[in-house]
Structures are given as structure tokens and as C-alpha cells.
C-alpha positions in Angstrom: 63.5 110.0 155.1 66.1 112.6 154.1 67.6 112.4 150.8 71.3 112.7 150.4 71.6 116.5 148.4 72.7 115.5 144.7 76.1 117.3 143.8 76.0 118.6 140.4 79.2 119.1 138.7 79.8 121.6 135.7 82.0 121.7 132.6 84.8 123.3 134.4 85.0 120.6 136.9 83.9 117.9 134.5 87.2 118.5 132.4 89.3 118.9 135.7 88.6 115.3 136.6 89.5 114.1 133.5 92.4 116.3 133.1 94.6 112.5 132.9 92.7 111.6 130.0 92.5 114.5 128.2 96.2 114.9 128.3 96.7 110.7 127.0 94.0 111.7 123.9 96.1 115.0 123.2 99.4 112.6 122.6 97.5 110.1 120.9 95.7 112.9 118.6 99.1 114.3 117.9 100.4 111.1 117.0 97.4 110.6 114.2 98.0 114.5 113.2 101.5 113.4 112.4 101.2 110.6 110.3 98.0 112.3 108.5 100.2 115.0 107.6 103.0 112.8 106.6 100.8 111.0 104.3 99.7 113.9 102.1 102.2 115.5 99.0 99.7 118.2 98.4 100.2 120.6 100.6 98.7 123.9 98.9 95.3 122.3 98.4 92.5 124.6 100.2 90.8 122.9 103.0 87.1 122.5 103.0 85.1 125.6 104.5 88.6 127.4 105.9 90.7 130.1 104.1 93.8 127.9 105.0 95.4 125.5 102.8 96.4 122.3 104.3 100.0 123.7 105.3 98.6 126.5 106.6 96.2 125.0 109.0 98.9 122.8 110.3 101.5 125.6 110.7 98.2 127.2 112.7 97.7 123.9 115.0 101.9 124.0 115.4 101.5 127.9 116.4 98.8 127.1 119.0 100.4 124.7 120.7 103.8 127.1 120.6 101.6 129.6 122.1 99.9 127.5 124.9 103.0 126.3 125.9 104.5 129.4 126.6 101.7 130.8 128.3 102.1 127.5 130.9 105.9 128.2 131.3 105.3 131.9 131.7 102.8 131.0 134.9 104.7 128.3 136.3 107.6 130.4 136.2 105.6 133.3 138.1 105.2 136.2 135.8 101.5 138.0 135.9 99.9 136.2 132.7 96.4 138.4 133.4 97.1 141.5 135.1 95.3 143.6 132.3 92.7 141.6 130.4 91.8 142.4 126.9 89.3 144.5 125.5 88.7 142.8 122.8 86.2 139.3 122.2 88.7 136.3 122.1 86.8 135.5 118.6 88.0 139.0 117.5 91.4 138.1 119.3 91.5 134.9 117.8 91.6 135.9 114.7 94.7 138.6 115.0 96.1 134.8 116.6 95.8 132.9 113.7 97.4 135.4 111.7 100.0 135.7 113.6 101.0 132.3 113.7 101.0 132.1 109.9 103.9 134.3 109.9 105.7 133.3 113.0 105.4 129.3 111.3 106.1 129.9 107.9 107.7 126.1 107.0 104.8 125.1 104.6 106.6 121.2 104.0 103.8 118.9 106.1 106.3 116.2 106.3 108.6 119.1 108.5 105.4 120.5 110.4 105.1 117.1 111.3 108.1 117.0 113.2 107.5 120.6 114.3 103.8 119.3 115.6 105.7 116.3 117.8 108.4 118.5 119.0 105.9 121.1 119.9 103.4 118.8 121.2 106.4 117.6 123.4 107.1 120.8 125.0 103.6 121.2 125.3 102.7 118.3 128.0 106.3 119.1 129.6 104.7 122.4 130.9 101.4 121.0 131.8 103.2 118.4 133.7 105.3 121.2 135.6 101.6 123.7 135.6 99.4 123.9 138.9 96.2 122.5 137.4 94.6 124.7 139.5 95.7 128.0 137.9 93.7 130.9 136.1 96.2 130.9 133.1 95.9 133.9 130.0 95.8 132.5 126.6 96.3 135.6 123.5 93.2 135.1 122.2 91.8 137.0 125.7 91.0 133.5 127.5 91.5 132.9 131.1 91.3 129.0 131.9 92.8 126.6 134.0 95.4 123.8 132.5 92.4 121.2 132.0 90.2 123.6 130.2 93.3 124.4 128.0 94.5 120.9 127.2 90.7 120.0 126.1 90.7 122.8 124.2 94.2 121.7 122.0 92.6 118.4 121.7 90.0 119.5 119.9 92.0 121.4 117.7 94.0 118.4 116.6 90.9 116.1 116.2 89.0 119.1 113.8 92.2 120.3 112.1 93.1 116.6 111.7 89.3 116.7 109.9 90.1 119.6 107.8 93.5 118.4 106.2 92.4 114.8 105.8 89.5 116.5 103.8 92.3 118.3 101.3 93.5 114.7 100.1 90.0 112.6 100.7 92.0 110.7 103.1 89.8 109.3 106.6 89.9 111.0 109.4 87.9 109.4 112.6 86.5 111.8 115.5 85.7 109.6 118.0 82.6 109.6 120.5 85.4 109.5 123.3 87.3 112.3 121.9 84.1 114.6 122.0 83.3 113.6 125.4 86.8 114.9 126.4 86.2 118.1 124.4 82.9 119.0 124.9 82.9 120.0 128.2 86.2 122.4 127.6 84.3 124.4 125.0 81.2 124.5 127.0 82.7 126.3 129.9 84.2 129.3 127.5 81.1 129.4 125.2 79.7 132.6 127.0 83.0 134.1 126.1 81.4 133.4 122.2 78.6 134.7 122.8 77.7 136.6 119.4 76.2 140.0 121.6 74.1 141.3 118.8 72.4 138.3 118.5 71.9 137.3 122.1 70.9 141.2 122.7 67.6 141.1 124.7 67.3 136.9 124.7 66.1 134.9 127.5 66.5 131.5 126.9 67.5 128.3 128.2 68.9 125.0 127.2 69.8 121.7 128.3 72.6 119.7 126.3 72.0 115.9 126.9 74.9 114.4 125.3 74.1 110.6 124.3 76.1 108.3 126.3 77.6 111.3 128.3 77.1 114.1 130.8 74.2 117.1 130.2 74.8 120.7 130.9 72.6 123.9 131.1 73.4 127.0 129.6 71.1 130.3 130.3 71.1 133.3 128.0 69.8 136.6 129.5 70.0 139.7 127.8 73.9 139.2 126.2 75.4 136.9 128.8 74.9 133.4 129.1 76.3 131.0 132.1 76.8 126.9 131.4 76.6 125.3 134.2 75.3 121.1 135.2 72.0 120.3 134.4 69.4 120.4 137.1 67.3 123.2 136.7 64.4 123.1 133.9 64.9 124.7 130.5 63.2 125.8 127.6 64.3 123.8 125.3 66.1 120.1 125.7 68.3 118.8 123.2 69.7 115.7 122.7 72.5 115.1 120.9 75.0 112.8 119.3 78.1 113.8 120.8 80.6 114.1 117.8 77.5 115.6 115.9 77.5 117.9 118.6 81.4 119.3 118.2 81.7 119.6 114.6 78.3 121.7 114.7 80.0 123.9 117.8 83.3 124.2 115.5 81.0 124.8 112.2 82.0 121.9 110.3 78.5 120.3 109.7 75.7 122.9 109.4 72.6 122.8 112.2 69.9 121.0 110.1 72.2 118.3 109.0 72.1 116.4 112.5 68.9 117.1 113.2 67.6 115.4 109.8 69.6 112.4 110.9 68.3 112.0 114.6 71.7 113.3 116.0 70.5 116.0 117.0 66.7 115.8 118.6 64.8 118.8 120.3 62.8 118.8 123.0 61.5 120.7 126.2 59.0 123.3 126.3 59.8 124.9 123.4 61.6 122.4 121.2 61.4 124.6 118.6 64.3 126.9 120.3 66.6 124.6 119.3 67.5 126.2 115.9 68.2 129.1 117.6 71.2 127.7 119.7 73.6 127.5 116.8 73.3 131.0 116.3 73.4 132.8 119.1 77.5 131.4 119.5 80.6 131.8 117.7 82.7 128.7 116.9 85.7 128.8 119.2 
């Protein structure tokens, strides 16, 4: 008897098929990000483990989207978005991003970046409606991704940064199993581009993510590189994980030994004890 070969699918793929979804949670995380931000009168109150306040990680979420947008438009409307790539990490680019939209968003009212956040958010799945999902698309933080990849990506900006400002008035914030599932896979196919290179310098390792209730990936390291793929072939080290435990410890909002002391986050393989490496050998995106 011949078995039928098993197709493994990766993260890239994983989020092109649910490119649909993704872009339904992305309105409806907008729409929570809106109300949240309505709701607070506070708005120079520093947020939890960022060096923003709460205005000025909401003019931040306003200036990504403004920024994402136009690189869609720019492609759809056929001008050469990656002719010369970057030098320069997108962590290292990110950070001259962030800055930038600071000053390009300067309203620091949250009941008018509110508006600004729909409007933009509006604009926003206009040109992914209009965008070859398809296409190889330049971001200016130094990112090349298609329109799936980029629309999980902006989701999970709103459902953390939606985290961070509830956390500046105690107010509840929920990030959803669902939502994860729809990020996950988007960060997981540009976390070699985070690879931290000093710390992954002469590493051979590998590890396979189970998320609970979801898909697992495999993601080698080897000597400064790394490549995520599906899981299929045997790792190191196995872990198991909850899947929004998973994202806020990839975006740094929960530290590594937090989960783990919970059971949402359980080692195994090999070399279970590889496991505490993992968080250290990325940068949050």
C-alpha cells in the first residue's frame, strides 16, 4: 500500500489562506481600538513596559497603518517598492519608523486618533482589496512580504497596542485565542529577519512550536540564520504552547518564565531544556 505523500504547509501559506479572516479580525480589532481609546481621558499616562504614553502608541498604530497603506497603493499602482533593499535589520529600521510616525502624527487627543485610526484603517483594507495578494510588497522597516503576511502583522499591532493603552487606565482588554491563531503565523514567517545575530552566532538548534488547538511550525537556527517552516522534521526541543501566551511572549509583553510556571508554555523534545533559549535568540517584531 502506498501512502498518499502528506503536504505540509508553512506560515507563509498558513496566513495566505486565511488572508479573508485576517482582514474581518483587522476591522473588528480596529473597531475595539476605537472605542478603547474613546473611553480613556488620560492620555499622557506612560504605558506599561513601552517609552510611549498612551497617545503616543496610538498615534504609532495610526502611523503604521498610514504607512502600510501607502506601500499597497504604491505596488498596485506599479512603482518598484524593492529595487534596493536596506542595509539595515528591520528591528534597527523599525525603530527610525516609530519615530518617525511620532512626528508625522502629532494629534495627541485619543478621542481624534480614534477617528484618524477608522479613517486610516478604512484606507487601509481599500488598498488590500485593490493589492495582488500574491505580491512581494516593501514595508520601511526593511520587510518584504506579501499582503496576507502584512495584514496579520497590523492585526497584531492593534490587539497588543490595544493591550498597552487599556493597561494606562486599568481598563480590559481581551486577546483572543482566535486572534493569535491569525497572528501567529505572520510573525513566524519574518522571525529570521529578528534574528538577534550576536546571539544566534555559532547556534545550531531546532524547535518545534505546537500551538494548542492550532497548527505547529519548525524553526532551525544554524550559525546566524534561522528558517520557519511546517513541522515534520524532528527537533531539539518541542514546545507547546498556549497560543495567546505564545504572542505576548514573541511581542515581550509577559516575560519567558511566566507561561511556563503556568503550564502555557511546556518544553519537550530531546533537549527540553532548549526552550529558555528560544526567547532570546529573537527580537520582538
Amino acid at each position: 500500500m502506498t501512502l498518499a505523500p502528506v503536504h505540509l504547509t508553512g506560515p507563509v501559506e498558513d496566513t495566505r489562506q486565511a488572508y479573508g479572516p485576517i482582514l474581518t479580525a483587522l476591522r473588528d480589532a480596529v473597531a475595539r481600538s476605537a472605542d478603547l481609546w474613546r473611553s480613556i481621558d488620560k492620555p499622557d499616562v506612560p504605558a506599561p513596559g513601552l517609552i510611549w504614553t498612551a497617545a503616543e502608541t496610538a498615534a504609532h498604530v495610526v502611523g503604521d497603518l498610514r504607512d502600510y497603506t501607502q506601500a499597497l497603493t504604491r505596488h498596485t499602482n506599479g512603482y518598484m517598492t524593492h529595487a534596493n533593499r536596506p542595509t539595515e535589520s528591520p528591528s534597527r529600521l523599525s525603530a527610525k519608523v516609530n519615530a518617525r510616525h511620532l512626528e508625522e502624527v502629532p494629534e495627541r487627543n485619543l478621542h481624534r486618533l480614534a477617528d484618524m485610526l477608522e479613517t486610516s484603517a478604512d484606507a487601509y483594507l481599500n488598498a488590500a482589496a485593490a493589492a495582488d495578494p500574491g505580491a512581494e510588497i516593501a514595508t520601511p522597516n526593511g520587510l518584504v512580504i506579501g499582503p496576507p503576511t502584512m495584514a496579520a502583522l497590523l492585526l497584531g499591532e492593534q490587539v497588543i497596542h490595544g493591550l498597552d493603552i487599556s493597561r494606562t487606565a486599568n481598563m480590559r482588554w481581551t486577546v483572543s485565542a482566535a486572534d493569535a491563531f491569525l497572528v501567529i503565523p505572520g510573525v513566524l514567517s519574518i522571525a529570521p529577519q529578528y534574528l538577534r545575530p550576536r546571539r544566534a552566532a555559532g547556534v545550531h538548534i531546532s524547535f518545534e512550536l505546537r500551538m494548542r488547538g492550532g497548527s505547529s511550525y519548525r524553526i532551525a537556527v544554524d550559525d546566524g540564520t534561522a528558517v520557519v517552516t511546517a513541522a515534520g522534521k524532528k527537533a531539539d526541543c518541542v514546545i507547546t504552547a498556549d497560543p495567546v501566551a505564545f504572542l505576548l511572549l514573541g511581542y515581550g509583553r509577559i516575560s519567558q518564565l511566566s507561561p511556563v510556571l503556568r503550564g502555557q508554555l511546556r518544553p519537550g523534545g530531546r533537549k527540553p531544556w532548549l526552550a529558555m533559549k528560544f526567547g532570546t535568540l529573537l527580537s520582538s517584531p
